[in-house]
C-alpha positions as CSV (number, residue, x, y, z in Angstrom):
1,X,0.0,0.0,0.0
2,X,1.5,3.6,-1.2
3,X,2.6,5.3,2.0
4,X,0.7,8.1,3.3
5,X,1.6,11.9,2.3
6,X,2.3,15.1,4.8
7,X,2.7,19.0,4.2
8,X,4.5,20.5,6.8
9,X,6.2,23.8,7.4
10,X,8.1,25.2,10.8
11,X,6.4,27.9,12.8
12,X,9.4,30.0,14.6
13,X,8.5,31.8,17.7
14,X,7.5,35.1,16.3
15,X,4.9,33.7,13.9
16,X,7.6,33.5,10.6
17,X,6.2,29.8,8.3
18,X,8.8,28.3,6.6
19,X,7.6,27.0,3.2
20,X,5.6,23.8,2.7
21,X,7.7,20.9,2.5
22,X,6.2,17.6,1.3
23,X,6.9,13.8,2.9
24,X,5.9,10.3,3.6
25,X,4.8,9.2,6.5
26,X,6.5,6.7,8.8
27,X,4.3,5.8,11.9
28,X,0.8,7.8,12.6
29,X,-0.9,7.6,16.1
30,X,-3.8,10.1,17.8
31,X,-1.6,11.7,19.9
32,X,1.8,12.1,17.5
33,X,3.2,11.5,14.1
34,X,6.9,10.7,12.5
35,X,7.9,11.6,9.4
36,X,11.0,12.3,7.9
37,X,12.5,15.9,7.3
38,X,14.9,16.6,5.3
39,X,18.5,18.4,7.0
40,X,18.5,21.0,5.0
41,X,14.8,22.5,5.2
42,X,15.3,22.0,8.9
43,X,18.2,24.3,8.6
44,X,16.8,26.6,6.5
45,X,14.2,26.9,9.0
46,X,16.4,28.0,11.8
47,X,16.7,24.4,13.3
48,X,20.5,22.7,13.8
49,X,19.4,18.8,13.5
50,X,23.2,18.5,14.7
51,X,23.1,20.2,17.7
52,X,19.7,20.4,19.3
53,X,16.2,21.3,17.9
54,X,14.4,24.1,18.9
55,X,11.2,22.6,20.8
56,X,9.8,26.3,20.6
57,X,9.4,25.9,17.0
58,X,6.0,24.6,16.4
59,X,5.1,22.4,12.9
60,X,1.9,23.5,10.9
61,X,0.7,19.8,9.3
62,X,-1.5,18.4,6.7
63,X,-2.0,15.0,6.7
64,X,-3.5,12.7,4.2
65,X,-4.7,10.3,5.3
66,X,-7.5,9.9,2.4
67,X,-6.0,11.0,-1.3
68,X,-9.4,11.8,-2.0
69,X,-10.9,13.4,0.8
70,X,-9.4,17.1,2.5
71,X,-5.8,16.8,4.8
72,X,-6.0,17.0,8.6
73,X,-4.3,19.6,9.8
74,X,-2.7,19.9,13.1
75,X,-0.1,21.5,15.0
76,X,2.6,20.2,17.3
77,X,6.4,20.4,18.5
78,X,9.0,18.1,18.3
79,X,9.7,15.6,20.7
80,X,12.1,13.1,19.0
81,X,14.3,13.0,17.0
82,X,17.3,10.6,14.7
83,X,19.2,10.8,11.7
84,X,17.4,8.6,9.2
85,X,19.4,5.2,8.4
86,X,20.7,4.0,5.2
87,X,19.6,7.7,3.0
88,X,21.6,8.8,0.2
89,X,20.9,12.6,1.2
90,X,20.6,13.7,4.6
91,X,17.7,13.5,6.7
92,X,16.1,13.1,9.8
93,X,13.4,10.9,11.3
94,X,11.0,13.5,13.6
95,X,8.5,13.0,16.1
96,X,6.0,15.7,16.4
97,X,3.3,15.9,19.0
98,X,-0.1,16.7,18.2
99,X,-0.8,19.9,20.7
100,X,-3.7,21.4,18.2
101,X,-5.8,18.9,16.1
102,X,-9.7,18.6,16.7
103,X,-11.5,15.7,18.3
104,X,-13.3,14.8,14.9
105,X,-9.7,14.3,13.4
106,X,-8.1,12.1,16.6
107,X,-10.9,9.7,15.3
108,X,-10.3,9.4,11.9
109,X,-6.7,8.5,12.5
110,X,-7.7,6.0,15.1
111,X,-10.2,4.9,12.3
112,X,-7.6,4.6,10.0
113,X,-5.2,2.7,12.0
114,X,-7.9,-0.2,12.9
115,X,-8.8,-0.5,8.8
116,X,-5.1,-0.7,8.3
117,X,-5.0,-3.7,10.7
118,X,-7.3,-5.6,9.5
119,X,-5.9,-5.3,6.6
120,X,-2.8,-6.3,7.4
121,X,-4.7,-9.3,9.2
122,X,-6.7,-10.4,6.0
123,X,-3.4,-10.4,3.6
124,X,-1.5,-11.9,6.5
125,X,-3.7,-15.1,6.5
126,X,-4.4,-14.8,2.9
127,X,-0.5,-15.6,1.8
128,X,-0.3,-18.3,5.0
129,X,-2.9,-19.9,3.0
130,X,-1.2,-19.4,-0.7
131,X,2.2,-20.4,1.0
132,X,0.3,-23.6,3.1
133,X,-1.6,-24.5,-0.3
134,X,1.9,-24.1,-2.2
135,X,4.0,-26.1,0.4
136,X,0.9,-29.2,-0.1
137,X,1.3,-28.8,-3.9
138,X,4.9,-29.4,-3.4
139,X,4.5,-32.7,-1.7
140,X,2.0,-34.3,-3.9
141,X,4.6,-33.5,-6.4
142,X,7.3,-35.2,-4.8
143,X,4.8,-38.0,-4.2
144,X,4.2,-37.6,-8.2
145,X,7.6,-38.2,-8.9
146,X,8.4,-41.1,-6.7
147,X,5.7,-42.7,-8.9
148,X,7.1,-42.1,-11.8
149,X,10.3,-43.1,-10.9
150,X,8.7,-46.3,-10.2
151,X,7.1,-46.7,-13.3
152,X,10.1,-46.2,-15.1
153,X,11.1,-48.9,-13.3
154,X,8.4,-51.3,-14.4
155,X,6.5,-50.9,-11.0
156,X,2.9,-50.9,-10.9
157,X,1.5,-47.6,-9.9
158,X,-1.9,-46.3,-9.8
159,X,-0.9,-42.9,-11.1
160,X,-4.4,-41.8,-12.0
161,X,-5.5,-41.5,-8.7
162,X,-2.2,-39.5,-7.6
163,X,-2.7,-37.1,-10.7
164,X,-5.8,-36.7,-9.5
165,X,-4.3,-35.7,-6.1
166,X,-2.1,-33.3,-7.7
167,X,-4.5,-31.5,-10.3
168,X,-6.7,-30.8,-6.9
169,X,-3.8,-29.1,-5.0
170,X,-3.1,-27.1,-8.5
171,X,-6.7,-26.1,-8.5
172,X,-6.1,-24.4,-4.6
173,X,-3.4,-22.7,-5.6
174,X,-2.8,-18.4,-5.6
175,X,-5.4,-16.8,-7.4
176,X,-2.3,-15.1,-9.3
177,X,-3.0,-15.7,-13.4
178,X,1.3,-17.3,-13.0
179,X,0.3,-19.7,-10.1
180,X,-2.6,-21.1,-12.3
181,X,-0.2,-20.9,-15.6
182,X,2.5,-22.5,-13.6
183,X,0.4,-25.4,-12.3
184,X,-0.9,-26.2,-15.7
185,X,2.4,-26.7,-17.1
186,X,3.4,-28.7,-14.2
187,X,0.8,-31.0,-14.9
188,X,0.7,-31.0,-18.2
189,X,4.5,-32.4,-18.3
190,X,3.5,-34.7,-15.2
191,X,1.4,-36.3,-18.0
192,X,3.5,-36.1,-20.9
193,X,6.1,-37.9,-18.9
194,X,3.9,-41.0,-17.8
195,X,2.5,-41.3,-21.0
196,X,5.8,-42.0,-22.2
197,X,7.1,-44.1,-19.7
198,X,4.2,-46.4,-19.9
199,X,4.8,-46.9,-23.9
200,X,8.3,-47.1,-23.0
201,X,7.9,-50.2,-20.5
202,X,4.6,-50.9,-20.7
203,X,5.5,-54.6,-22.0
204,X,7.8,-55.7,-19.6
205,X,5.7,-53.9,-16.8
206,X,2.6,-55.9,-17.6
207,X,0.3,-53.1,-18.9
208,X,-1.9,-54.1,-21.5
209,X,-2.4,-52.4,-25.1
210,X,-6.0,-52.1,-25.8
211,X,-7.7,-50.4,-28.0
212,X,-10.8,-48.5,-26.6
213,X,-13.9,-47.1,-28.8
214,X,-17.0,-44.8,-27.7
215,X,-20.1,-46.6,-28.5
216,X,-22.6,-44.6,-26.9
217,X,-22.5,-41.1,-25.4
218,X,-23.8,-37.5,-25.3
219,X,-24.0,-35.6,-28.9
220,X,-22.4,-32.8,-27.1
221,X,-19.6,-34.7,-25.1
222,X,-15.9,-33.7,-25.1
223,X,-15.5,-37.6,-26.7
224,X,-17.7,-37.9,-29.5
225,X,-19.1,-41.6,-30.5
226,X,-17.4,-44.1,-32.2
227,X,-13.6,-41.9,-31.6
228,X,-11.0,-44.6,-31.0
229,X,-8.0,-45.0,-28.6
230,X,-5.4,-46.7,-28.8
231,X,-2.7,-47.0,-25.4
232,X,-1.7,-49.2,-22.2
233,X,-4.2,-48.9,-19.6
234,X,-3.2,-48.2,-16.0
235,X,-5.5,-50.9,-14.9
236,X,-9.0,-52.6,-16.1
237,X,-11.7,-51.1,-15.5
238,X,-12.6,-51.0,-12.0
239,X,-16.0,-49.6,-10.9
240,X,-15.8,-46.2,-8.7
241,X,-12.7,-45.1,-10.3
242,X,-11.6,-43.5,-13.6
243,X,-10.3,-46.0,-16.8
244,X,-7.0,-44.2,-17.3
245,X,-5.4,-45.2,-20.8
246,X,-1.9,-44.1,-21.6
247,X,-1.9,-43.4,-25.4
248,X,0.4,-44.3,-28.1
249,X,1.9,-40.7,-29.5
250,X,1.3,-39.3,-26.3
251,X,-1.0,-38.3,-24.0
252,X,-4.0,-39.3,-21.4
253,X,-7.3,-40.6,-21.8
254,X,-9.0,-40.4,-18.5
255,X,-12.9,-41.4,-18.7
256,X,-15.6,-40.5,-16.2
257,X,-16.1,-42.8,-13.1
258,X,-17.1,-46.2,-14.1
259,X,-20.6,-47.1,-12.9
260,X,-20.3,-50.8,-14.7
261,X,-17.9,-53.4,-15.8
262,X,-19.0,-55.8,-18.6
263,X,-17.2,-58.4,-20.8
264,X,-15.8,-56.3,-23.5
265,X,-16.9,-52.8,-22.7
266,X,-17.6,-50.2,-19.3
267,X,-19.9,-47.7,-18.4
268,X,-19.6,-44.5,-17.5
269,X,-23.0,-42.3,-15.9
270,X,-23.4,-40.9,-19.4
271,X,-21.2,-43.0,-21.5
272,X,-20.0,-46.6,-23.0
273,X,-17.1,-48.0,-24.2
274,X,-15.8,-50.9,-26.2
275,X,-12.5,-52.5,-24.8
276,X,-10.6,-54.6,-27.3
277,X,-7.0,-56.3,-26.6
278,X,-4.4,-55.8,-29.0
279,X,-0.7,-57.2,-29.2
280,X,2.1,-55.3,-27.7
């Protein structure tokens, strides 16, 4: 959040106003403010930051606390005082005490410190979230990997059901456009890479090459009727989970929950397929 602006010029004792000077504040309360001044308008003031500042000289305000609403102004002298850390020109980091502001304005800069809170609050949780969401992302990847290590290996694997683990912890991700982006492309090369290890050693890991073919189905599905695929499935079709077929050239086929198992062919709520074996 952009930091919030002050006007402020020095009042001497007999009545003489510097000219306005404008700053950022750095900490805002009812009762005082701090801001940073620089040296030289000090100086030119009739201040010595390097010996000791005048607390007779009183500082004329505006605050904004609302770019879009009229400045506060109040009055005050200075009760603290530091060189400012780490500037490349010199300044000094001032405490002034409010000694003339109304009640009406005490209020609105209590008003704004509680909204500031709570903001802080909300985006406080909000990126323990993102970060706890990220950090769970992270280990269903790692989990992800470990299987396909052991496919590689020739292991049997049910990979469907941890892809399906790791597409939901994608999905929870930041609501950033690069966390979604970033997930995608995660997955998609989650399921590049088993698709090709299971052509690579899907013989000698047992798989078996079928070729599957829509027989029946919605007009308006994503599959139409009578499209054929042609891969190693993960497993046959088992009812309550998804028929996941890893195809030749690449790629996933990942139907619908199976609601039925029959001889040559499975059902999906809305769909039916035709499973026939084909040589390795």
């Amino acid at each position: 959040m952009e930091a919030l602006k002050l006007k402020f010029a020095v009042q001497s004792p007999d009545d003489t106003l510097s000219g306005a000077t404008d700053t950022t504040i750095e900490q805002i309360t009812p009762q005082w403010v701090r801001f940073s001044a620089p040296a030289g308008v000090l100086v030119q003031a009739g201040l010595d930051p390097e010996a000791t500042l005048s607390m007779e000289n009183r500082i004329v305000m505006f605050i904004y606390l609302d770019p879009t609403q009229p400045p506060i102004r109040a009055i005050g002298r200075i009760s603290w005082y530091e060189k400012a850390p780490m500037e490349t020109q010199d300044s000094y980091s001032v405490v002034v005490e409010f000694q003339e502001i109304t009640e009406e304005d005490r209020k609105k800069i209590q008003k704004h410190i509680n909204q500031k809170q709570l903001r802080d609050t909300k985006e406080h949780e909000r990126r323990i979230r993102t970060r706890r969401q990220s950090d769970l992302f992270v280990q269903e990847m790692a989990r992800m990997l470990e299987v396909l290590a052991n496919m590689s290996e020739g292991r049997k694997e049910e990979f469907g059901e941890q892809f399906a683990n790791l597409v939901g912890m994608k999905n929870a991700l930041g609501r950033r456009l690069e966390d979604k982006k970033l997930g995608d492309e995660i997955c998609f090369h989650v399921e590049r890479l088993a698709s090709n290890l299971a052509n690579m050693v899907g013989r000698r890991a047992g798989l078996r090459r079928v070729q599957i073919r829509k027989v029946l189905g919605k007009m308006d599905a994503a599959v139409e009727k009578d499209r054929i695929f042609v891969g190693w499935e993960e497993s046959p079709p088992q009812v309550g989970k998804s028929y996941i077929l890893y195809l030749e050239g690449g790629g996933i086929f990942r139907s619908a929950v199976v609601t039925q198992v029959l001889k040559d062919h499975f059902r999906t709520r809305n769909s039916l397929y035709e499973i026939q074996p084909m040589e390795p």
